[in-house]
C-alpha positions as CSV (number, residue, x, y, z in Angstrom):
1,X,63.4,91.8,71.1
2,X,66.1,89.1,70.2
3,X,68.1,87.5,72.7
4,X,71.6,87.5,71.1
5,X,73.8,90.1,69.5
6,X,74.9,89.6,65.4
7,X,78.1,87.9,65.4
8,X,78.8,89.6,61.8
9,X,80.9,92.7,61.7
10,X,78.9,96.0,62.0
11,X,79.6,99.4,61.4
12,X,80.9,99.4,65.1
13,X,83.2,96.5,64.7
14,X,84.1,98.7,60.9
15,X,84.8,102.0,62.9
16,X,87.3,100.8,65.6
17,X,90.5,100.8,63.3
18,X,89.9,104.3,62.2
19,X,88.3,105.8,66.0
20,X,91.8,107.2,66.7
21,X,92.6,108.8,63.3
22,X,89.1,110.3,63.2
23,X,89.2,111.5,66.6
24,X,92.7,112.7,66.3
25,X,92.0,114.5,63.0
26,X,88.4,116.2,64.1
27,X,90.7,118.4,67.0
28,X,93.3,118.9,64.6
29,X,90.9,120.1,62.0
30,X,88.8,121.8,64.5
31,X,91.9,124.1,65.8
32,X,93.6,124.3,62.6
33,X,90.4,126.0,61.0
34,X,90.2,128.5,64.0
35,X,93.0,129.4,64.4
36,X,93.0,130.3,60.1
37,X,90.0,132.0,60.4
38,X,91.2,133.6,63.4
39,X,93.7,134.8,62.1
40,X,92.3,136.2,59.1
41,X,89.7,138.2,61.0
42,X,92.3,139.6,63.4
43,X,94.6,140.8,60.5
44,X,91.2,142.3,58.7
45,X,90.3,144.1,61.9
46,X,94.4,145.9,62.5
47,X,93.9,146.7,58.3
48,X,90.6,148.3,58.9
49,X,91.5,150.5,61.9
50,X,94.9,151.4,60.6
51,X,96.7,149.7,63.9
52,X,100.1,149.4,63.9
53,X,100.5,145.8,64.2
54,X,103.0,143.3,62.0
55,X,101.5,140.9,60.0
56,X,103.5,138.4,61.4
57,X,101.8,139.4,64.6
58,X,97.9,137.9,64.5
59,X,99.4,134.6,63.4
60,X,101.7,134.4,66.5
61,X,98.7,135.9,68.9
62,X,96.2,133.2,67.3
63,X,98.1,129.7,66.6
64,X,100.0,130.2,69.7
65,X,96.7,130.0,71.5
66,X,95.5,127.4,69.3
67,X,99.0,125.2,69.6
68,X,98.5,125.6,73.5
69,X,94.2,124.2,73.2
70,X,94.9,121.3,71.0
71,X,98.0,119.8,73.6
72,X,95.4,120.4,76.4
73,X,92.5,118.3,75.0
74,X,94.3,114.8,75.8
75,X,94.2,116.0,79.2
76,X,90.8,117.1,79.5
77,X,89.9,113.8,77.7
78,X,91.4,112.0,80.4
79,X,90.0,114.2,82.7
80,X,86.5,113.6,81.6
81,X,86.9,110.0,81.9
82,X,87.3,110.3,85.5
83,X,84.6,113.0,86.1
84,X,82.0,112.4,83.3
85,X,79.0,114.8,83.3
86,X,75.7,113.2,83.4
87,X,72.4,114.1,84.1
88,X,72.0,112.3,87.3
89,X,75.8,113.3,88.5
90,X,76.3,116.8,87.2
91,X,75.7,118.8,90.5
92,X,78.6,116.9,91.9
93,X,80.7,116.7,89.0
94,X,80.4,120.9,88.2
95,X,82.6,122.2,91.0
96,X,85.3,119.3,89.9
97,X,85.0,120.8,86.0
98,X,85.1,124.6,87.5
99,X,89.0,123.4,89.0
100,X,89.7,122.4,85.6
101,X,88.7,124.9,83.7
102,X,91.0,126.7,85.8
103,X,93.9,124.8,85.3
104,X,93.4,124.5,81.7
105,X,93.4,128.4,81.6
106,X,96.3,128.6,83.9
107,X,98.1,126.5,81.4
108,X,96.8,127.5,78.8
109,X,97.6,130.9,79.3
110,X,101.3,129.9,80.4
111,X,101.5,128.4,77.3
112,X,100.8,130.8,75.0
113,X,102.7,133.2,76.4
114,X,105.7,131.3,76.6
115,X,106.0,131.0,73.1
116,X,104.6,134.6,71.9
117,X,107.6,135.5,74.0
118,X,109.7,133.1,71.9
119,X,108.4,134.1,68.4
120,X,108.8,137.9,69.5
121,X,112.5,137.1,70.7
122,X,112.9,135.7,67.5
123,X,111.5,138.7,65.3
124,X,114.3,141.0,67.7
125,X,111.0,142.7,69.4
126,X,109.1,141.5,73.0
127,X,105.9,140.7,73.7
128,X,104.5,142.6,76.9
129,X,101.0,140.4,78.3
130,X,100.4,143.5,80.4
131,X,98.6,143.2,84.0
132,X,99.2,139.1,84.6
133,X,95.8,139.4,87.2
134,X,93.7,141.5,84.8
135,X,94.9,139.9,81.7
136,X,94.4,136.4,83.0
137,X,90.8,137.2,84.5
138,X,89.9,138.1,80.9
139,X,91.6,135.2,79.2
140,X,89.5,132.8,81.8
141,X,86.7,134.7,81.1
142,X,87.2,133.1,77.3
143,X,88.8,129.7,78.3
144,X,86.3,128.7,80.6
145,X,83.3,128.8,77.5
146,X,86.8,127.5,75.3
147,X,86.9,124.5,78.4
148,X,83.0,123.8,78.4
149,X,83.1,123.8,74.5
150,X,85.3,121.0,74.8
151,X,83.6,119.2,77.8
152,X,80.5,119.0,76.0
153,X,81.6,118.0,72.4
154,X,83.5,115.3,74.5
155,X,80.3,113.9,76.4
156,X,78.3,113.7,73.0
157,X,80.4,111.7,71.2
158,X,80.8,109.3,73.9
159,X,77.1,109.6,74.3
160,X,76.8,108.6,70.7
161,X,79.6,105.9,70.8
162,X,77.7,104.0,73.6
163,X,74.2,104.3,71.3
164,X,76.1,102.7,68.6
165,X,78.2,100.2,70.2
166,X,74.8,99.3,72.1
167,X,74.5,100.2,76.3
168,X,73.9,97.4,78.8
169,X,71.3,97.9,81.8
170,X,69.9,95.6,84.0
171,X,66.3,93.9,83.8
172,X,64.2,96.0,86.0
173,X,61.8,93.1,87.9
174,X,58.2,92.9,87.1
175,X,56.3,95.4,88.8
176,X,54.4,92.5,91.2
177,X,56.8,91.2,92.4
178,X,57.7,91.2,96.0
179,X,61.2,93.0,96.7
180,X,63.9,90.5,97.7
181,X,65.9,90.5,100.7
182,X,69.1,91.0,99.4
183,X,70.4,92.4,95.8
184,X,69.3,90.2,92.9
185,X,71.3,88.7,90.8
186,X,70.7,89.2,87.2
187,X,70.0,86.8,84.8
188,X,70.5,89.1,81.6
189,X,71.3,92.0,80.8
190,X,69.0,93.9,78.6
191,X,71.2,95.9,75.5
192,X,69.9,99.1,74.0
193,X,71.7,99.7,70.6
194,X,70.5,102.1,67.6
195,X,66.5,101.7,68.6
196,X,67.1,97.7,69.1
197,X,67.1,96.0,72.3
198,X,68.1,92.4,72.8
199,X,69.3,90.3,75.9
200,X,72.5,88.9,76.9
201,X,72.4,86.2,79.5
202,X,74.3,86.7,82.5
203,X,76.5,83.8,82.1
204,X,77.8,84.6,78.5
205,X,79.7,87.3,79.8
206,X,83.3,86.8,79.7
207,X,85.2,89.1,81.4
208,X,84.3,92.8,82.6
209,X,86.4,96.0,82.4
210,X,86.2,99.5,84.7
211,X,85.8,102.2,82.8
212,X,84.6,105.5,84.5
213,X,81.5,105.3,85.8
214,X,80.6,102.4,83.3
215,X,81.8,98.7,83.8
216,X,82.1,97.4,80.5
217,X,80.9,93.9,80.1
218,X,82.7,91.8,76.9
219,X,80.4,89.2,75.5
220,X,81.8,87.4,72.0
221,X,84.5,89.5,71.5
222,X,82.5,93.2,71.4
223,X,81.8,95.2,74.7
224,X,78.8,96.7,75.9
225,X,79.2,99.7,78.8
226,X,76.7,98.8,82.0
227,X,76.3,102.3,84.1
228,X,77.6,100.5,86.9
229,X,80.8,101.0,89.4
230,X,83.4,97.4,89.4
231,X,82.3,96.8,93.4
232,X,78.2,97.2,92.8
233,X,78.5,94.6,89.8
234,X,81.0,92.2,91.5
235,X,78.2,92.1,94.7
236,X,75.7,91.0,92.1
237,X,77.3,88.3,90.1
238,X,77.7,84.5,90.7
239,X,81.0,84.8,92.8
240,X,81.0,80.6,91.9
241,X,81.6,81.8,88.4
242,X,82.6,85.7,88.1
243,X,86.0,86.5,89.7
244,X,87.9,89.8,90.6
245,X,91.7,89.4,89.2
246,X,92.7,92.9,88.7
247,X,91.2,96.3,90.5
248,X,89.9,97.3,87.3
249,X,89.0,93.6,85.7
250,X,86.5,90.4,86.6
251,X,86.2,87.4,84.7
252,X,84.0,84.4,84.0
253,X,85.9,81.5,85.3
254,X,84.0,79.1,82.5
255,X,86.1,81.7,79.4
256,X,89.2,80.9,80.8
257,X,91.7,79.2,78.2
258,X,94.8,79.2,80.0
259,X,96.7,81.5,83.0
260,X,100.5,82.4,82.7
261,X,102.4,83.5,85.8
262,X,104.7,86.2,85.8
263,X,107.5,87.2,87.2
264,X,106.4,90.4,89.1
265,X,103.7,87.8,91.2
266,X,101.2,89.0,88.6
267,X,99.7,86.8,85.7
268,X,98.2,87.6,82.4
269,X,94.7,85.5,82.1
270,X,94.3,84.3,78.6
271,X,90.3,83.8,77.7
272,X,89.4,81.4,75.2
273,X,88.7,83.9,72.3
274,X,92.3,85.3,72.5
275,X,92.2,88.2,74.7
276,X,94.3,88.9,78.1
277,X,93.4,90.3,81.1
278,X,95.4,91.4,83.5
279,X,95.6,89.5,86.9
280,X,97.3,91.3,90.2
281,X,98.9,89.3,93.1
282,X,96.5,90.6,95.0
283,X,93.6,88.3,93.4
284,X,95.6,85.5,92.1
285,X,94.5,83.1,95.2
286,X,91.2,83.5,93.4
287,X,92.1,81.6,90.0
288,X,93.5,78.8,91.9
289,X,90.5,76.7,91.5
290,X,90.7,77.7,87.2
291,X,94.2,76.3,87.0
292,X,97.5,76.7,88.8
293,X,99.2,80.1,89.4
């Protein structure tokens, strides 16, 4: 076990300028391809049973389903962010995913509809969705594997992301020793990343971010995510060193470069390798002793 992370690039550090145009391009590429094949399959089965169907019409029936998917996934992204699924917080996050997957059929279903009706309005014919409770009962009946499809592939590739950009937990205590009065505070963090673990000292943490249920903890310039809530972390570190200067952000007093007040009453917190953090009014009283604000 080493007790310091590589300061040379890695594959992580390589990926970060193309995450958004891979992740971007997998849902684009994901939908486009279903909504061909789709398509294809639909038109196959109307030529096979002689049903008197347009050409035209499979494509409108299929990409305006698709079109409708791919703007929803943003949402359910951000959706996810705020209710992950995990194995120790499922039972509590399910009935939150069962509401969504109800308003993404909802929408979903709106959607689609919407613009069949628009494509058959252009074509000089109308589209008829028939029964709106029986026909949406069977399009939920779809939408809600379509919604859990896209919950899980979500949840894997963060789960992968955090095994390769390396996930922070605390040093569990020996086994024999006696249980303190009060919460601990840690000395290091212990980093699992690709099979390796090393250790990152408490005090070498610069600044540390919300994110979800993870608080993610920025040490030289890379971040690793700690499964930890903003108020449970902030009760365990040095408060003489560690400060709260945003709901969402803490920093390390001794990483501070320089602080610039803003007009609003906020400030922007500079750290020393470049990076700003956002600092509220509410928590500017605690920089005073870093500089003046």
């Amino acid at each position: 076990m080493s007790t310091a992370a590589s300061a040379t690039p890695t594959g992580w550090d390589r990926y970060q300028p193309w995450r958004r145009p891979v992740e971007i391009g997998f849902w684009l590429a994901l939908y486009l391809f279903n909504a061909t094949a789709n398509t294809a399959t639909v038109w196959m089965d109307i030529r096979r049973l002689h049903l008197g169907f347009s050409a035209w019409e499979p494509a409108v029936w299929e990409w305006s389903s698709a079109v409708v998917a791919l703007a929803l996934v943003p949402a359910v992204v951000w959706f996810t962010a705020r209710v992950p699924l995990h194995f120790d917080t499922w039972k509590r996050a399910l009935p939150m995913h069962l509401l969504g997957s109800l308003a993404w059929s909802a929408l979903h279903v709106a959607g689609m509809v919407a613009l069949r009706e628009a494509a058959y309005a252009a074509q000089g014919s109308d589209y008829d969705f028939g029964f709106w409770p029986r026909e949406f009962l069977y399009e939920y009946l779809k939408d809600v594997r379509s919604y859990a499809s896209v919950v899980v592939t979500i949840e894997a590739y963060r789960w992968l992301l955090r095994r390769w950009q390396g996930e922070a937990s605390m040093l569990a205590p020996p086994d024999d020793r006696p249980a303190p009065a009060e919460a601990e505070r840690p000395e290091r963090f212990l980093v699992r990343k690709l099979g390796k673990e090393f250790l990152i000292a408490a005090n070498d943490v610069e600044a540390l971010q919300a994110s979800g249920n993870y608080v993610n903890l920025r040490v030289r310039g890379r971040d690793y995510p700690l499964r930890s809530t903003m108020a449970a972390i902030e009760q365990q570190l040095d408060p003489a060193r560690f400060v709260r200067v945003h709901r969402s952000h803490m920093v390390n007093l001794d990483c501070i470069s320089e602080i610039e007040p803003l007009d609003t009453g906020d400030a922007r917190v500079v750290l020393r390798d470049g990076s700003v953090v956002p600092c509220s009014r509410r928590y500017r009283d605690a920089l005073r002793p870093a500089g003046s604000v």
